[in-house]
C-alpha positions as CSV (number, residue, x, y, z in Angstrom):
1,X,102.6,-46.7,-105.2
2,X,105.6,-44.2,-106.1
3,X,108.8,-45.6,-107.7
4,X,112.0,-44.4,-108.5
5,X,114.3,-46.7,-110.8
6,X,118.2,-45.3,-110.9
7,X,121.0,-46.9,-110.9
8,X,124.2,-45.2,-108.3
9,X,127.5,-45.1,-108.7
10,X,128.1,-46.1,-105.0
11,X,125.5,-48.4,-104.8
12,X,126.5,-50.7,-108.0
13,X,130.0,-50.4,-106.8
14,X,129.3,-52.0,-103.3
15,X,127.5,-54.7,-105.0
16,X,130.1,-55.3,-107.2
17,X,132.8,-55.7,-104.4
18,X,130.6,-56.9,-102.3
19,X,128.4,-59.6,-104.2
20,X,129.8,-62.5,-105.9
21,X,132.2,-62.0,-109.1
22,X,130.5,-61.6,-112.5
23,X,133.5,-61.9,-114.8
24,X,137.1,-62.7,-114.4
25,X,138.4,-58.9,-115.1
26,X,136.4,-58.0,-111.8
27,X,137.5,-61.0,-110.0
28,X,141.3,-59.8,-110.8
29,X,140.0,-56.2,-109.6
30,X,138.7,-57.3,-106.8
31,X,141.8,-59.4,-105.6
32,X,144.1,-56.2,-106.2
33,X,142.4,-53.6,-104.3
34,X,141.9,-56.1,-101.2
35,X,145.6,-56.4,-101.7
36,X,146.3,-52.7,-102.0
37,X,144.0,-51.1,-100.2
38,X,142.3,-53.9,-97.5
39,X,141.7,-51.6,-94.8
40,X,139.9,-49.4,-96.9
41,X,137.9,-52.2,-98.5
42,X,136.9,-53.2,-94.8
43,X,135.7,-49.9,-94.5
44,X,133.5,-49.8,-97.7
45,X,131.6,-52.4,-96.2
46,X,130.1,-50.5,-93.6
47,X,128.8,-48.0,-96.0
48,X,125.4,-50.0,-97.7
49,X,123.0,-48.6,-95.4
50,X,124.2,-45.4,-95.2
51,X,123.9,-45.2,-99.0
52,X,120.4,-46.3,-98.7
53,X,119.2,-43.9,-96.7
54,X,120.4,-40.5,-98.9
55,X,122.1,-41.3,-101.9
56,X,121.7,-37.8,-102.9
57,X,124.1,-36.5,-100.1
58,X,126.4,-39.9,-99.7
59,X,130.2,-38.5,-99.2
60,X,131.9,-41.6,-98.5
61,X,134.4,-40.8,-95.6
62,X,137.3,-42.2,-97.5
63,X,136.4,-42.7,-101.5
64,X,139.6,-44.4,-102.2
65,X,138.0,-47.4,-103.3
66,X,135.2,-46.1,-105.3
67,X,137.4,-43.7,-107.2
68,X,139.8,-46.5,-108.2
69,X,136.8,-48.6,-109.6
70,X,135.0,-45.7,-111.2
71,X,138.3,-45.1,-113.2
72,X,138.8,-48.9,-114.0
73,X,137.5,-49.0,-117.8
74,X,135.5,-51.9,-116.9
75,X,133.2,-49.9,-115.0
76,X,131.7,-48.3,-117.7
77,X,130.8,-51.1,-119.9
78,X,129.3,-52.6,-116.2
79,X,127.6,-49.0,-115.7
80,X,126.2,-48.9,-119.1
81,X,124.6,-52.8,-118.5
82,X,123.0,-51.4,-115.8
83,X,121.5,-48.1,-117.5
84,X,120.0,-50.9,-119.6
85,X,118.7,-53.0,-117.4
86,X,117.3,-50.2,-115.6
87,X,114.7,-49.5,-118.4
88,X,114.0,-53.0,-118.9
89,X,113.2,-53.6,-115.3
90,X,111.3,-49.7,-115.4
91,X,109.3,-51.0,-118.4
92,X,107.8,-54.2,-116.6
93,X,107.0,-52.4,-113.5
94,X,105.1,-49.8,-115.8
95,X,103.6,-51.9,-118.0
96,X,101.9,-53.6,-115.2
97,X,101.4,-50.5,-112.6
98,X,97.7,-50.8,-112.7
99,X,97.5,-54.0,-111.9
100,X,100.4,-53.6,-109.1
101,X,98.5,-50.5,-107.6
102,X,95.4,-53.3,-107.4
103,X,97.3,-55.3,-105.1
104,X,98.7,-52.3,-102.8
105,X,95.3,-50.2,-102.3
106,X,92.4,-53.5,-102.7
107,X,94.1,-56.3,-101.2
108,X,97.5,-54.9,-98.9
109,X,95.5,-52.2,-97.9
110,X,98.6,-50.8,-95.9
111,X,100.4,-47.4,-96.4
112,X,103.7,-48.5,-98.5
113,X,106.2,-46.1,-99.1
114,X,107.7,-44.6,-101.7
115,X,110.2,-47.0,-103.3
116,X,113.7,-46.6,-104.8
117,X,115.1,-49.2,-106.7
118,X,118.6,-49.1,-107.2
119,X,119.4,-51.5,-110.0
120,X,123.0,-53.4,-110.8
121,X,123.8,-55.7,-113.0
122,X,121.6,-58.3,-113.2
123,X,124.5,-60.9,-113.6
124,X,125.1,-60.4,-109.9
125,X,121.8,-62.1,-109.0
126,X,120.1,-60.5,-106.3
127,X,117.3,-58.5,-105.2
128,X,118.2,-57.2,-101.6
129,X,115.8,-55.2,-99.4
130,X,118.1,-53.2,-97.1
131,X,115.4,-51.4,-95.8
132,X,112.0,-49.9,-95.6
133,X,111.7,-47.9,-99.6
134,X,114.6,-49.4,-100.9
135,X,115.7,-52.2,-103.3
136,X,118.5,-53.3,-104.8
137,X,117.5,-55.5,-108.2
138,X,120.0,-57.2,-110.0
139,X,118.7,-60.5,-111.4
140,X,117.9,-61.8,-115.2
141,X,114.4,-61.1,-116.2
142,X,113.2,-64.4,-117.0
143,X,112.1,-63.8,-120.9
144,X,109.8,-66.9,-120.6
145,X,107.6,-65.7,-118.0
146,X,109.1,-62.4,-117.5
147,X,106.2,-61.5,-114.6
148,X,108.6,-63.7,-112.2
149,X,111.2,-61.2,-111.2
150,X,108.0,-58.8,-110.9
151,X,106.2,-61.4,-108.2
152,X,109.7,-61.5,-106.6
153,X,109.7,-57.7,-106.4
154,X,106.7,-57.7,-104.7
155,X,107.0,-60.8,-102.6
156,X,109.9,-58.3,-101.1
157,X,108.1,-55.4,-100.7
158,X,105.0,-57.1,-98.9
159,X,106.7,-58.7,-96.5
160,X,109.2,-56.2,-95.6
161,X,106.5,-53.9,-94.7
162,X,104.3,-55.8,-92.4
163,X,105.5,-56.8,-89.1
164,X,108.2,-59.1,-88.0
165,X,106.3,-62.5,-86.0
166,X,107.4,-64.6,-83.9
167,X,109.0,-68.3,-85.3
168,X,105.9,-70.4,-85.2
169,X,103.8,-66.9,-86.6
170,X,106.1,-67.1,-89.9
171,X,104.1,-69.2,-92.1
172,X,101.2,-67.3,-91.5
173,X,102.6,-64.2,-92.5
174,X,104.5,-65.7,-95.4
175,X,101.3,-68.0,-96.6
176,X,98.7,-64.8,-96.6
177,X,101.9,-62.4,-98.1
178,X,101.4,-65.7,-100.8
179,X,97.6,-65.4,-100.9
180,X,98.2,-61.8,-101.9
181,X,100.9,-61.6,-104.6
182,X,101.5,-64.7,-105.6
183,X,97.7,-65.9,-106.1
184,X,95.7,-63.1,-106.4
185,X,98.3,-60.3,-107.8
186,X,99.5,-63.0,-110.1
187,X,95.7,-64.0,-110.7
188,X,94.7,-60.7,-112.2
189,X,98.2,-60.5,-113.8
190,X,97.8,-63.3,-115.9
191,X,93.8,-63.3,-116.4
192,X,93.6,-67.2,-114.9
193,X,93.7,-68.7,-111.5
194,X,97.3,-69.2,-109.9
195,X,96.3,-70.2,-106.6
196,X,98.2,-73.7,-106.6
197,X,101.2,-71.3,-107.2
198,X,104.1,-70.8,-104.0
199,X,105.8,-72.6,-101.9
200,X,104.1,-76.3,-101.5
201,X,105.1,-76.9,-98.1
202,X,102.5,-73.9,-97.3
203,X,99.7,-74.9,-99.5
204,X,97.8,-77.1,-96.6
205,X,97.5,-73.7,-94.5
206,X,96.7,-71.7,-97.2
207,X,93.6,-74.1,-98.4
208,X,92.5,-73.7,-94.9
209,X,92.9,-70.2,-94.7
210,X,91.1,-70.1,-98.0
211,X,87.2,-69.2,-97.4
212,X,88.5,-66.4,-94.7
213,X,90.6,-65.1,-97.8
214,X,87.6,-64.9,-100.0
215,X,85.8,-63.3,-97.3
216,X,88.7,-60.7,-96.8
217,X,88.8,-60.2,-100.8
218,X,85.1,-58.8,-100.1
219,X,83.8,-61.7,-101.8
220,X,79.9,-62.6,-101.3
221,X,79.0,-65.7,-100.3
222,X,76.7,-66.8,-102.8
223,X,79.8,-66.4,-105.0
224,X,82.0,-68.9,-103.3
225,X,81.5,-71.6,-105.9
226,X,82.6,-69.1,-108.6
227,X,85.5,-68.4,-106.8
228,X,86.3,-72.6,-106.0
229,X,85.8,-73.7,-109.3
230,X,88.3,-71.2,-110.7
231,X,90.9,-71.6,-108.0
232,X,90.3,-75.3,-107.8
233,X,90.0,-75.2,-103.8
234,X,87.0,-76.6,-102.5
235,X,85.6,-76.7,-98.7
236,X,81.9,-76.7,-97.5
237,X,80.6,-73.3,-97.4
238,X,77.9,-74.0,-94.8
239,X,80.3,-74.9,-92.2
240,X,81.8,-71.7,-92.4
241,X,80.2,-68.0,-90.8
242,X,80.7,-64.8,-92.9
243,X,83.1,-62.7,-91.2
244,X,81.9,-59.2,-92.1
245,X,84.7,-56.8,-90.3
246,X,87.3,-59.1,-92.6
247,X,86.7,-56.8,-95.7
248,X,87.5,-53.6,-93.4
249,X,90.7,-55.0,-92.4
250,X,94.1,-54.7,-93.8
251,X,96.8,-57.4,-94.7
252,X,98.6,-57.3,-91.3
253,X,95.3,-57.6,-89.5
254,X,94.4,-60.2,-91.5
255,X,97.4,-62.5,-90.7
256,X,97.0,-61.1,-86.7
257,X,92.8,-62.4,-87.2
258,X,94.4,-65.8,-88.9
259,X,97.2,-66.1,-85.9
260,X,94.1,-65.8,-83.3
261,X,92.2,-68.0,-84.7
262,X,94.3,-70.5,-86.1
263,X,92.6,-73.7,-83.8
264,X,89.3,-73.0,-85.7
265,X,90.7,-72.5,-89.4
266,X,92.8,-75.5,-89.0
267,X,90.1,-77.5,-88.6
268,X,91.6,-81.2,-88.6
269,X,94.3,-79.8,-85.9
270,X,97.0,-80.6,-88.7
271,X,98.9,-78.4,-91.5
């Protein structure tokens, strides 16, 4: 997976204006240009996506408020936190490409796109996926388990990329987009099972979902019990068939096989 880390001018500057306040001087900057120049700040608003799409070649058709930020001496101390926290952010996603690259090509199996991620200051708090091969980061790496912000990352990029599902689909997408990254990715990350990891109220579906999982992994049969013991998720194998064509099918299959199946992998009728 290709990535680009840089950090705009236009893009930290809409985040800035646009995302909550980080510090009283931009609070105060904030209130003065909206009451200077509010039509133009309107304006700005509508300029996100279009920044997205070719930062290269953005001309903002009226750069009044960008210009008065970019002059504001406050901007480059904020500039110069996110040059920083550019690198830091660059350094995790290196330091664990090989593992990432895992995920993508042996368990997504989907053709992800080139990525840019535009990082702000991570004081602002978000990570914002405006659309397909581009990221906005600007949250606090975590120095405690610093591989959070990277699962978050991921979590983002997975589930932007497969399909939208109807309502009732949802947890199916969002408990196998689990399975993925923030079992099995995180799994290989930290060299021991995280498979009770994610969000609780989707742990039922994905215990039943489970032995089709392994079976997507490409995991034998006769190595089940490995796999249950370590994961601390049991079921009775012999009740379940081998689904060979699962190994030969992507993520996004996956959740459409799970979605088609769902009365017979929800065995008790309940989730």
């Amino acid at each position: 997976m290709n990535t680009k880390f840089i950090v705009n001018d236009y893009a930290l500057i809409w985040n800035l204006l646009f995302q909550a306040s980080i510090s009283d001087s931009l609070s105060k900057l904030k209130a003065k240009l909206w009451d200077t120049y509010k039509e133009e700040y309107n304006k700005t608003y509508q300029d996100k996506q279009e920044i997205m799409k070719d930062y290269k070649n953005f001309i903002p058709n009226d750069d009044t408020i960008y210009n008065v930020v970019i002059d504001n001496k406050y901007y480059d101390k904020i500039k110069r936190q996110a040059e920083k926290y550019r690198l830091e952010i660059m350094n995790l996603w290196d330091k664990n490409k090989k593992e990432t690259n895992y995920l993508m090509e042996k368990v997504v199996r989907m053709e992800i796109p080139e990525y840019t991620f535009f990082t702000v200051n991570k004081e602002l708090g978000v990570i914002d996926h405006p659309m397909r091969g581009s990221m906005i980061i600007g949250k606090k790496i975590d120095m405690k388990n610093p591989l959070m912000i990277l699962y978050e990352i991921t979590m983002n990029i997975v589930m932007n990329n497969i399909k939208v599902y109807e309502e009732k689909q949802k947890d199916f997408k969002k408990a196998i987009v689990e399975l993925a990254v923030l079992n099995e990715y995180a799994t290989k990350l930290n060299n021991r099972s995280c498979y009770l990891s994610g969000d609780p109220r989707l742990l039922s579906l994905k215990r039943w979902i489970y032995p089709y999982w392994l079976m997507y992994l490409g995991i034998e049969k006769k190595d089940f019990p490995t796999y249950m013991m370590r994961d601390k998720i049991s079921f009775e194998i012999d009740k379940y068939a081998y689904e060979k064509e699962l190994k030969k099918m992507n993520l996004e299959e996956f959740i459409d096989f799970c979605i088609r199946n769902q009365k017979y992998i929800i065995r008790d009728g309940k989730m």
